[in-house]
N, CA, C and O of each residue as an XYZ file, in Angstrom:
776
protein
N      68.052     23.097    138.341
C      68.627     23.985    139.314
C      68.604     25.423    138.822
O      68.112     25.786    137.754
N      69.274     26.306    139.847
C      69.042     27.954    139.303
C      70.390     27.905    138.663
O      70.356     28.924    137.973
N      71.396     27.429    138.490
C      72.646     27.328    137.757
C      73.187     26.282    137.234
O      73.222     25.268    137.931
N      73.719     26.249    135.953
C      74.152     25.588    135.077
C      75.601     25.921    134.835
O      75.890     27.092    134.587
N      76.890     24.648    134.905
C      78.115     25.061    134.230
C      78.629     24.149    133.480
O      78.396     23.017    133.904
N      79.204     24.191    132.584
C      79.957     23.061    132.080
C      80.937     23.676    131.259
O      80.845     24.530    130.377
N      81.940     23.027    131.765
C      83.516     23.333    132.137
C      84.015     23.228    130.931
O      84.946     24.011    130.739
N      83.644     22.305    129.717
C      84.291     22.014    128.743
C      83.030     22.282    127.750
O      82.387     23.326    127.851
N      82.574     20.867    126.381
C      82.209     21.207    125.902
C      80.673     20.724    126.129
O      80.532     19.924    127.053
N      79.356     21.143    125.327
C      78.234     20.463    126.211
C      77.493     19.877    124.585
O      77.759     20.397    123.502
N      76.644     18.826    124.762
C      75.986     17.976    123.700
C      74.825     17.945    124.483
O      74.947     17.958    125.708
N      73.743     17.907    123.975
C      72.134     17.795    124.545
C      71.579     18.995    124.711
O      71.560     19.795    123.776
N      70.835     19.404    126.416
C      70.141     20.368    126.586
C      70.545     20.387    127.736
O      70.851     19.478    128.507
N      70.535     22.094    127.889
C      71.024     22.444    129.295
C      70.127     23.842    130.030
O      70.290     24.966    129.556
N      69.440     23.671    130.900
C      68.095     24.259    131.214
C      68.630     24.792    133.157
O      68.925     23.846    133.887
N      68.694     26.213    133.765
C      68.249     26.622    134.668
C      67.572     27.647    134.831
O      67.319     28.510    133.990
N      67.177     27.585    136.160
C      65.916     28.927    136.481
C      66.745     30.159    136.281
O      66.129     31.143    135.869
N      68.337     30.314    136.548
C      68.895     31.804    135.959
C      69.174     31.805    135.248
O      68.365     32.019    134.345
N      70.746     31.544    134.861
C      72.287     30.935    134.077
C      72.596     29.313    133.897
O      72.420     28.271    134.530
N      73.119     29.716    132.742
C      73.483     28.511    131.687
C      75.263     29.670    131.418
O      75.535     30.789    130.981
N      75.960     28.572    131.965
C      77.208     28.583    131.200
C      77.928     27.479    130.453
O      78.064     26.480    131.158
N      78.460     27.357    129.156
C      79.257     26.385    128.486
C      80.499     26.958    128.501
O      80.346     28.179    128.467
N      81.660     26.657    128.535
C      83.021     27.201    128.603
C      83.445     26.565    127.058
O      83.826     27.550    126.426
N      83.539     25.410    126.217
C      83.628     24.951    125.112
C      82.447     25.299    124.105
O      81.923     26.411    124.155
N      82.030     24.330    123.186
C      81.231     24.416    122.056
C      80.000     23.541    122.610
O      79.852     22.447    123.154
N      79.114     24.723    122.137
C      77.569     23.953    122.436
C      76.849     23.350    120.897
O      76.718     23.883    119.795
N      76.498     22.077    121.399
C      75.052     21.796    120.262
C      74.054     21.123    121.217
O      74.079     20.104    121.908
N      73.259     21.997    121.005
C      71.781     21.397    121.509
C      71.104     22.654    121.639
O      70.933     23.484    120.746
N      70.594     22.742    123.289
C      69.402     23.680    123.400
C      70.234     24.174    125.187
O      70.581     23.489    126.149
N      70.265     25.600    124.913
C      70.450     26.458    126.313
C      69.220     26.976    126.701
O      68.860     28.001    126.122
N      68.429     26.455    127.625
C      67.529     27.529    127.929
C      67.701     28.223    129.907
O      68.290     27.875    130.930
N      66.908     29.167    129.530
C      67.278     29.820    130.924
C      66.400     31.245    131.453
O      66.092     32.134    130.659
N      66.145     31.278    132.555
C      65.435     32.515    132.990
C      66.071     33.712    133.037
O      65.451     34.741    133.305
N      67.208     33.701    132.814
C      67.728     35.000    132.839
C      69.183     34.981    131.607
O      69.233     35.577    130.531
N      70.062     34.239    132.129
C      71.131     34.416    130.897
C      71.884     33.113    130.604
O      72.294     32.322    131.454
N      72.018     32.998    129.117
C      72.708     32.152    128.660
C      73.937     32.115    128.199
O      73.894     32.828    127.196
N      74.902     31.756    128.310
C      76.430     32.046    127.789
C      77.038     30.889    127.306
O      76.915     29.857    127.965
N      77.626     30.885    126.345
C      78.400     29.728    125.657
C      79.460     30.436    125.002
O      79.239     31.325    124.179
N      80.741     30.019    125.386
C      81.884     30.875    125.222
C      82.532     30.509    123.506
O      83.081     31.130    122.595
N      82.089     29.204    123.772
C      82.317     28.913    122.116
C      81.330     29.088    120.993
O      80.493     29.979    120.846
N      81.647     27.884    120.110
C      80.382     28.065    119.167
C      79.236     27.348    119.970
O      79.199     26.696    121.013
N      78.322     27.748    119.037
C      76.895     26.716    119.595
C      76.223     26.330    117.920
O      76.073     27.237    117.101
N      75.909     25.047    117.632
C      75.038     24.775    116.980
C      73.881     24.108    117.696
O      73.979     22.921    118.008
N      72.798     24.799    117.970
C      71.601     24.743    118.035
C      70.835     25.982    118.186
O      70.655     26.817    117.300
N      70.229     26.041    119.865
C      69.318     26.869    120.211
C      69.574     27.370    121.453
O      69.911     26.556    122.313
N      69.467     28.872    121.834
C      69.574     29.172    123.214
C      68.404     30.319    123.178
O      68.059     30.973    122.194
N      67.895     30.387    124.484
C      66.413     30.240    124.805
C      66.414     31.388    126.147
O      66.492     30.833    127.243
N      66.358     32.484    126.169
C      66.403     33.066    127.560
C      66.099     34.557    127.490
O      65.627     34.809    126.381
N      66.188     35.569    128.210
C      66.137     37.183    128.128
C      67.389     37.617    127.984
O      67.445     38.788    127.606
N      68.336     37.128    128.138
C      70.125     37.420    127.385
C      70.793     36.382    126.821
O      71.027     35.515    127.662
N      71.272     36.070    125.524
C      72.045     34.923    124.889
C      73.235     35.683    124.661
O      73.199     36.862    124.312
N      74.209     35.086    124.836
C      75.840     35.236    124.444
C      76.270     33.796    123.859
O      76.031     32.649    124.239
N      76.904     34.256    122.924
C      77.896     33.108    122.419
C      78.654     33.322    121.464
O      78.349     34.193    120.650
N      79.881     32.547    121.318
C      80.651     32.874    120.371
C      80.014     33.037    118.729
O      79.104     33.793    118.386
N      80.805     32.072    117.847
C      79.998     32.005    116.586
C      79.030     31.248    116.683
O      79.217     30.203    117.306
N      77.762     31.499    116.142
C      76.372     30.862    115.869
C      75.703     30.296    114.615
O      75.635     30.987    113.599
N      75.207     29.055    114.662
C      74.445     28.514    113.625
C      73.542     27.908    114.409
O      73.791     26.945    115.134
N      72.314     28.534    114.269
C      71.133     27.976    114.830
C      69.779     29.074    115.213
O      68.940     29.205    114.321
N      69.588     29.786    116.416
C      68.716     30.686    116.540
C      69.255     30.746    117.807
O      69.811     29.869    118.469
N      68.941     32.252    118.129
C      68.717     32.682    119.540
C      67.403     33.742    119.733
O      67.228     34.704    118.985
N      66.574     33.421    120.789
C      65.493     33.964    120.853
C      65.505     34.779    122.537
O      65.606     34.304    123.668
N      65.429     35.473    122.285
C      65.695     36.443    123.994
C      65.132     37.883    123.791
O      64.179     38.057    123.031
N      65.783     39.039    124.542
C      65.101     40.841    124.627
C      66.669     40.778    124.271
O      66.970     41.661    123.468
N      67.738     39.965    124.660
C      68.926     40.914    123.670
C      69.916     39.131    123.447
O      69.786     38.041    124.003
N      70.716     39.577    122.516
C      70.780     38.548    121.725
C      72.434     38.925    120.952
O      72.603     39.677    119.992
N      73.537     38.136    121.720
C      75.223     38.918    121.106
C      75.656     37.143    120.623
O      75.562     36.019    121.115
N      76.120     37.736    119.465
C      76.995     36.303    119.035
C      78.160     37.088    117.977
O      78.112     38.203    117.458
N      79.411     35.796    117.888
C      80.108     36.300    116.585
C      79.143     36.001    115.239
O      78.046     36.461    114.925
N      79.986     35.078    114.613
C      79.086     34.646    113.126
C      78.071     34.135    113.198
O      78.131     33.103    113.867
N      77.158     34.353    112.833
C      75.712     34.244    112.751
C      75.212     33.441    111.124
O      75.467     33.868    109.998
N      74.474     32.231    111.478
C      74.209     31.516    110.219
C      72.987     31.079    110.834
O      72.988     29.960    111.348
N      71.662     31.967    110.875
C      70.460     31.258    111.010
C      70.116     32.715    111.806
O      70.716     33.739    111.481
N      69.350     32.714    112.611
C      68.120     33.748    113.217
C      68.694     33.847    114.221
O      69.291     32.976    114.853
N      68.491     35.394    114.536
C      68.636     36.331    115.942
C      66.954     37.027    116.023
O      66.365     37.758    115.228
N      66.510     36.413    117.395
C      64.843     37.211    117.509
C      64.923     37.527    118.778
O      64.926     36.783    119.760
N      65.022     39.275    118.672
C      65.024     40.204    120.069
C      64.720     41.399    119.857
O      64.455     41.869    118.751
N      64.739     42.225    121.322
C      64.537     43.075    120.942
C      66.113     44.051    120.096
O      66.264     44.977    119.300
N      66.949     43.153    120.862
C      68.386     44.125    120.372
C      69.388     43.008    120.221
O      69.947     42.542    121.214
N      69.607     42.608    119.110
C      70.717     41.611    118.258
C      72.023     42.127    117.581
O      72.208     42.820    116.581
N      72.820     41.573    118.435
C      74.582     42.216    117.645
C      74.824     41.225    117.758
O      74.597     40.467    118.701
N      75.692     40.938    116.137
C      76.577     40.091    116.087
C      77.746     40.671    114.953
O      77.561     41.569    114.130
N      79.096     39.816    115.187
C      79.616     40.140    114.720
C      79.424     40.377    112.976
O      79.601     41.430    112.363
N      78.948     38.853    112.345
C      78.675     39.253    110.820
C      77.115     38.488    110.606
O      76.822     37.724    111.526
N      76.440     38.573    109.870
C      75.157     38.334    109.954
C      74.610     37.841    108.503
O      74.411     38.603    107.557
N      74.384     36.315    108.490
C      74.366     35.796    107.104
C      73.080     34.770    107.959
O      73.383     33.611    108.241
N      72.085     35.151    108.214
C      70.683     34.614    108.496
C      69.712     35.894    108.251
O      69.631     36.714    107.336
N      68.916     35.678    109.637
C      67.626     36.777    109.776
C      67.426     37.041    111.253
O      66.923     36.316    112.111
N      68.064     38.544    111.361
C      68.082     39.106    112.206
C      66.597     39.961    112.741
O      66.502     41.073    112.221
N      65.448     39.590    113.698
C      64.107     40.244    113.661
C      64.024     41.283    115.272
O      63.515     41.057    116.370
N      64.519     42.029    114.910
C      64.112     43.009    116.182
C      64.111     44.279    116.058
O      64.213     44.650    114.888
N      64.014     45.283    117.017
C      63.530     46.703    116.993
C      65.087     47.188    116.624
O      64.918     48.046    115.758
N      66.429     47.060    116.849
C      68.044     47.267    117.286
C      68.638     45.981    116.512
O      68.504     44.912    117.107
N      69.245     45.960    115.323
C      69.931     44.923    114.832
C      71.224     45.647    114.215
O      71.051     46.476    113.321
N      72.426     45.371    114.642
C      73.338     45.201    114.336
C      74.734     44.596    113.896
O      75.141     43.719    114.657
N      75.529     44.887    112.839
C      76.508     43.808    112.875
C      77.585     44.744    112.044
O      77.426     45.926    111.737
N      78.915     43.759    111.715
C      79.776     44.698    111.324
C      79.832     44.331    109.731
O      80.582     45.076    109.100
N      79.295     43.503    109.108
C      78.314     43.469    107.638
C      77.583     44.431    107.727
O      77.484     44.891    106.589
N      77.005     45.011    108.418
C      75.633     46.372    108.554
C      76.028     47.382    109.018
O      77.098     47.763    108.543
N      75.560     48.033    109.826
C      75.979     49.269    110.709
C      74.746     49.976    111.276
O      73.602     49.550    111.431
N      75.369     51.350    111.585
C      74.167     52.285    112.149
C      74.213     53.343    110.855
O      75.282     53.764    110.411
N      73.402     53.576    110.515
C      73.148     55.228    109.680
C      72.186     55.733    109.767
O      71.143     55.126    110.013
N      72.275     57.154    109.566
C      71.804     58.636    109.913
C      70.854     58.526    108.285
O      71.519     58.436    107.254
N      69.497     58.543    108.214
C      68.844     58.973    106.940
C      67.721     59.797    107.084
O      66.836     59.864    107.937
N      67.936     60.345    106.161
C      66.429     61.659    106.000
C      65.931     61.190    104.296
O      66.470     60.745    103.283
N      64.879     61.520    104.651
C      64.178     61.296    103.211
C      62.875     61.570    103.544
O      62.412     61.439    104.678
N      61.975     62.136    102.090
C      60.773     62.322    102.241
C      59.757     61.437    101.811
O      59.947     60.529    101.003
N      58.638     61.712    102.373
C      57.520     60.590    101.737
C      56.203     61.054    101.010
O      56.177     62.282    100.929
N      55.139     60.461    100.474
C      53.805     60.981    100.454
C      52.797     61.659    101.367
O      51.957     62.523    101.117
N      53.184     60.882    102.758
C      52.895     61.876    103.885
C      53.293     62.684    104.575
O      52.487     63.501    105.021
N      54.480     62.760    104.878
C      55.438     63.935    105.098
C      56.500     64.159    104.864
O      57.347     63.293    105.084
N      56.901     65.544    104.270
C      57.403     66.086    103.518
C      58.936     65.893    103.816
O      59.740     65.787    102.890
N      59.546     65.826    105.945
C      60.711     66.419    105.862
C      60.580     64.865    107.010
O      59.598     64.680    107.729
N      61.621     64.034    106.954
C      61.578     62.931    107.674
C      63.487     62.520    108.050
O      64.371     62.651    107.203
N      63.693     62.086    109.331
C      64.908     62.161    109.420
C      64.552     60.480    110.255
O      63.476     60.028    110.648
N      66.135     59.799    110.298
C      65.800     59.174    111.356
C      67.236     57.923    111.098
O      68.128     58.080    110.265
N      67.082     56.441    112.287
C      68.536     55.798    112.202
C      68.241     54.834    111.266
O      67.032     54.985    111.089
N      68.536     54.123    110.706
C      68.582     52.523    110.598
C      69.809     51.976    110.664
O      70.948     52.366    110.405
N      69.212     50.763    111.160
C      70.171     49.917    111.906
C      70.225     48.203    110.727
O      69.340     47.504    110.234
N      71.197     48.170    110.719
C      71.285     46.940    109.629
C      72.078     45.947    110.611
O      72.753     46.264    111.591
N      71.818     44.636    110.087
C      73.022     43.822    110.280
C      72.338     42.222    108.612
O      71.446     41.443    108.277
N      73.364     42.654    108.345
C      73.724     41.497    106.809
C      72.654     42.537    105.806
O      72.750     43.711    105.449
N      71.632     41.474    105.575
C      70.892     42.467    103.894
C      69.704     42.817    105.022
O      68.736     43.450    104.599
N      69.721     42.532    106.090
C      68.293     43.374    106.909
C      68.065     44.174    107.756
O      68.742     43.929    108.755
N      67.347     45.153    107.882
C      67.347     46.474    108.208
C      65.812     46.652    109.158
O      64.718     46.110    109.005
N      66.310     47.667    110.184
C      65.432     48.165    110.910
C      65.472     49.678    110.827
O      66.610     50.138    110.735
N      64.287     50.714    110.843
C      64.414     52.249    110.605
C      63.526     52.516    111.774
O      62.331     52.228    111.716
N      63.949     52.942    112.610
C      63.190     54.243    113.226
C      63.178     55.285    113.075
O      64.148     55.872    113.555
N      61.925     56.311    112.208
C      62.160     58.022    111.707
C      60.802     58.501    112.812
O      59.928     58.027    113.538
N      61.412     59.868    112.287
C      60.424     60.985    112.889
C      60.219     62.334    111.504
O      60.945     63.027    110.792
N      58.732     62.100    111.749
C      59.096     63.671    110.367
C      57.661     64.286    110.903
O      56.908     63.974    111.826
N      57.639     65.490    109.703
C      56.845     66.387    109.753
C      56.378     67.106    108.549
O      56.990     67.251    107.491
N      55.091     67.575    108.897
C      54.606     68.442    107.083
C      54.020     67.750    106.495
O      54.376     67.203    105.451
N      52.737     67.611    107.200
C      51.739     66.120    106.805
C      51.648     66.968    104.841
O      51.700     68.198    104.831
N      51.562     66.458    103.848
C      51.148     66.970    102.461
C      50.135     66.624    102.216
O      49.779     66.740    101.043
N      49.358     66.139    103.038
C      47.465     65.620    102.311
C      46.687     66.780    103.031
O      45.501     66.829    102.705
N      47.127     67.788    104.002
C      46.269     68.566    104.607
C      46.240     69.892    103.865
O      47.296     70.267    103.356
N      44.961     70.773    103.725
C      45.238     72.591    103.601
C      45.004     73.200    104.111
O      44.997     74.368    103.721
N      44.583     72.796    105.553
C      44.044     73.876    106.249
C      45.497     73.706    107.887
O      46.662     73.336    108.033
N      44.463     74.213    108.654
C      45.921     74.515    109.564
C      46.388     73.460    110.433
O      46.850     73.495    111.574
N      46.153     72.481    109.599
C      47.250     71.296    110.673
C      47.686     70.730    110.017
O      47.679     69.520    110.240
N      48.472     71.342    108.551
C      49.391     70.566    107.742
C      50.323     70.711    108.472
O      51.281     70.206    107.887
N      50.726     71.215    109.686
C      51.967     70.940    110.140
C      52.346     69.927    111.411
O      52.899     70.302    112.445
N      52.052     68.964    111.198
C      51.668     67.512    112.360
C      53.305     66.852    112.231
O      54.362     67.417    111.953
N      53.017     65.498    112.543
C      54.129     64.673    113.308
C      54.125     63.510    113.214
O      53.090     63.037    113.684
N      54.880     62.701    112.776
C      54.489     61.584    112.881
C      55.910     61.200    112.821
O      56.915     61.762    112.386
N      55.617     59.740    113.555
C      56.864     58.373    114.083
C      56.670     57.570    113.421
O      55.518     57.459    113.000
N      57.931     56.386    112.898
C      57.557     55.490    112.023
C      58.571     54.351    112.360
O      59.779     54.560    112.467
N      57.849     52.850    112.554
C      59.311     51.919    112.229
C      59.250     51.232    111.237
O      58.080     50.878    111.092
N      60.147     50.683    110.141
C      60.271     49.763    109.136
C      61.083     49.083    109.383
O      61.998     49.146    110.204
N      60.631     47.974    108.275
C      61.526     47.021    108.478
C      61.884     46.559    106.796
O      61.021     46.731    105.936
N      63.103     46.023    106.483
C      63.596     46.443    105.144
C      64.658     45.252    104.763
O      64.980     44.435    105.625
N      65.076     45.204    103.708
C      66.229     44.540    103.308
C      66.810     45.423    102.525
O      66.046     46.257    102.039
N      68.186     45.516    102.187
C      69.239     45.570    101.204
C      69.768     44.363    100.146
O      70.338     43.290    100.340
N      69.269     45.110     98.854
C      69.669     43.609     98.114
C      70.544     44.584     97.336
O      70.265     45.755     97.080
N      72.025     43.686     96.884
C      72.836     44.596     96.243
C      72.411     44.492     94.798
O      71.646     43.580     94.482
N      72.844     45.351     93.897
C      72.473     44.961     92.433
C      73.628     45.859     91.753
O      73.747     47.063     91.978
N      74.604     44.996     90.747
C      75.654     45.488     90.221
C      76.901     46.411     91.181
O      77.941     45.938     91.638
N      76.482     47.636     91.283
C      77.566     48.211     92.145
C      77.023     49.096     93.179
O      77.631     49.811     93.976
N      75.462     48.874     92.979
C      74.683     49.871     93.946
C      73.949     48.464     95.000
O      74.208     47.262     95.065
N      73.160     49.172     95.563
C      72.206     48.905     96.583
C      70.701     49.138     96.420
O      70.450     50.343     96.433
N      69.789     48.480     96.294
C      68.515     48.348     95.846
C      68.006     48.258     97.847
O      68.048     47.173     98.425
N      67.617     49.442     98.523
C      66.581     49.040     99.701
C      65.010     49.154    100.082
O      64.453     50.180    100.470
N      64.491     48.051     99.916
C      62.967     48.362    100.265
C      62.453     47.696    101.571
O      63.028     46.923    102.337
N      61.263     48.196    101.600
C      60.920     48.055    103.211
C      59.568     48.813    103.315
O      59.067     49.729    102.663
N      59.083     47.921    104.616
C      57.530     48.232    104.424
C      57.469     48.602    106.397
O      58.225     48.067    107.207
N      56.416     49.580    106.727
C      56.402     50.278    108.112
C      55.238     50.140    108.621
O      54.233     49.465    108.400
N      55.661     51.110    109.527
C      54.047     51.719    110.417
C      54.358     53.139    111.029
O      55.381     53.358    111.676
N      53.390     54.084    110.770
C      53.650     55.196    110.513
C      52.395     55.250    111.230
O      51.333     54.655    111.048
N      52.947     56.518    112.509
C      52.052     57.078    113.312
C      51.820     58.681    113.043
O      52.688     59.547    113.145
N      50.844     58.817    112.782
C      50.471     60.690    112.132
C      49.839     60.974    113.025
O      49.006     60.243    113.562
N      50.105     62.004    113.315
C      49.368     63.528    114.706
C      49.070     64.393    113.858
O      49.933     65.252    114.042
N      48.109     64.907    112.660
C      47.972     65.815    112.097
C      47.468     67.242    113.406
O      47.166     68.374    113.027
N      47.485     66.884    114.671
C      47.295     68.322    115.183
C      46.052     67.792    116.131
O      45.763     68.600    117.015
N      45.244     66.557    116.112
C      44.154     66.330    116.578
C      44.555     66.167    118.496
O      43.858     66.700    119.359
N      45.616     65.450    118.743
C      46.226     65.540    119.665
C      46.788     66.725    120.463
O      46.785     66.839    121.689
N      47.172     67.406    119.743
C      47.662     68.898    120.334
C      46.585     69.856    120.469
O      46.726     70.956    121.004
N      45.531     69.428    119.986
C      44.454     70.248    120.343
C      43.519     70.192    121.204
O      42.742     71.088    121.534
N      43.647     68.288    121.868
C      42.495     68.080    122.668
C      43.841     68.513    123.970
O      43.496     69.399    124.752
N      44.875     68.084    124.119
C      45.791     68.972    125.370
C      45.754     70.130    125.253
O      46.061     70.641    126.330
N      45.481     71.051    124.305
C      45.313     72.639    124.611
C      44.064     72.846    125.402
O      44.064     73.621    126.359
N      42.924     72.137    125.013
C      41.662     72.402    125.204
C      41.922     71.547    126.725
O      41.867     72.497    127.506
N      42.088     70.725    127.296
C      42.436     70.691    128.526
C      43.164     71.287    129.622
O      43.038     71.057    130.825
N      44.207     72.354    128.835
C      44.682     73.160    129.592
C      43.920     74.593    129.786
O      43.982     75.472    130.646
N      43.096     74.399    128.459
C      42.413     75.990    128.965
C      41.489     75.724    130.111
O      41.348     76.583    130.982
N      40.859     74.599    130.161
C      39.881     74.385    131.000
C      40.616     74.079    132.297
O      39.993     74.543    133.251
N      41.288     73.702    132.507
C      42.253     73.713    133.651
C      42.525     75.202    134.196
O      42.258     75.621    135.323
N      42.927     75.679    133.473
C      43.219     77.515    133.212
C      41.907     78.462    134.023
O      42.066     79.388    134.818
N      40.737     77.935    133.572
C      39.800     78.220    133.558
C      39.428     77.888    134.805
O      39.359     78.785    135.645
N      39.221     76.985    135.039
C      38.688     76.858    136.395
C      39.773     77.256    137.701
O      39.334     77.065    138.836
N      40.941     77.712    137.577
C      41.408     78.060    138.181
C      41.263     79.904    138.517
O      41.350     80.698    139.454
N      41.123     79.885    137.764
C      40.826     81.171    137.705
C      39.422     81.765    138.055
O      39.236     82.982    138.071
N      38.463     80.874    138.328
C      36.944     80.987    138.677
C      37.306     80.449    140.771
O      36.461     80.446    141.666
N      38.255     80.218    140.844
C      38.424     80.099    141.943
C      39.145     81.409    142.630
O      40.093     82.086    142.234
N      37.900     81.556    144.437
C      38.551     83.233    144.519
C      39.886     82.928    145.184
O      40.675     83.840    145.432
């Protein structure tokens, strides 16, 4: 059917074309075309483009993805949960083990780089933006580039050890030059018109 409820608690698999609601504790499998909700815990799997549920041990796979305790995998595009002791894989991961922070730092390719990362438990997502390509000398050392990583935090003694590996998009200027050169010619022919 296009709706699913169950009033108390649910055991097995519970599958509609929209919504899936559990009002108790789920184990099995929620799947659904649009949203899944389980007010309690769930040990298993819920399966849809929105998962909700209380505390979690198992996986949820959706575009956004909210639980309390988390003991196994969140895969979306945007995962909050309350504390996060699995593997959280998406573009937006958060939890209150993690957070949001503000970082700048420089690299081998450019010089002045700012940008968020988003944690939840020891794993991390960065979206930056920087500038001041350093491999160029002529006049388009001053380009642009976007970057996302993806990272862990491993603690060590009283600090924090974070590494993480990306993808880094560079505009050394090649871009801004073929839109200039389209606007002159735009320019241009307007102007050849009486």
């Amino acid at each position: 059917g296009l709706f699913n409820w169950v009033g108390g608690d649910m055991v097995g698999a519970q599958g509609a074309g929209v919504v899936n609601v559990v009002k108790g504790t789920t184990k099995g499998l929620q799947a659904a075309g649009a949203v899944n909700l389980a007010r309690g815990k769930v040990d298993g799997f819920q399966v849809a483009p929105v998962n909700l549920s209380g505390n979690m041990r198992g996986m949820q796979l959706g575009v956004v993805n909210i639980a309390g305790d988390v003991k196994g995998v969140q895969l979306g595009i945007v995962n909050i949960s309350k504390t996060m002791h699995g593997l959280p894989l998406g573009i937006v991961s958060i939890s209150e083990n993690g957070g949001v922070e503000a970082v700048a730092f420089g690299s081998s390719l450019t010089a002045a780089n700012l940008g968020v990362r988003f944690r939840a438990g020891y794993v991390y997502t960065m979206i930056s933006a920087g500038g001041c390509n350093l491999d160029r000398d002529d006049d388009r050392d001053k380009s642009v580039a976007g970057a996302f990583h993806l990272g862990a935090r491993v603690p060590v003694l009283r600090f924090y050890l974070d590494a993480d590996a990306g993808y880094v998009y560079l505009d050394n200027g090649a871009f801004a030059q073929v839109v200039r050169y389209r606007c002159e010619q735009l320019c241009k022919l307007d102007a050849d018109e009486p």
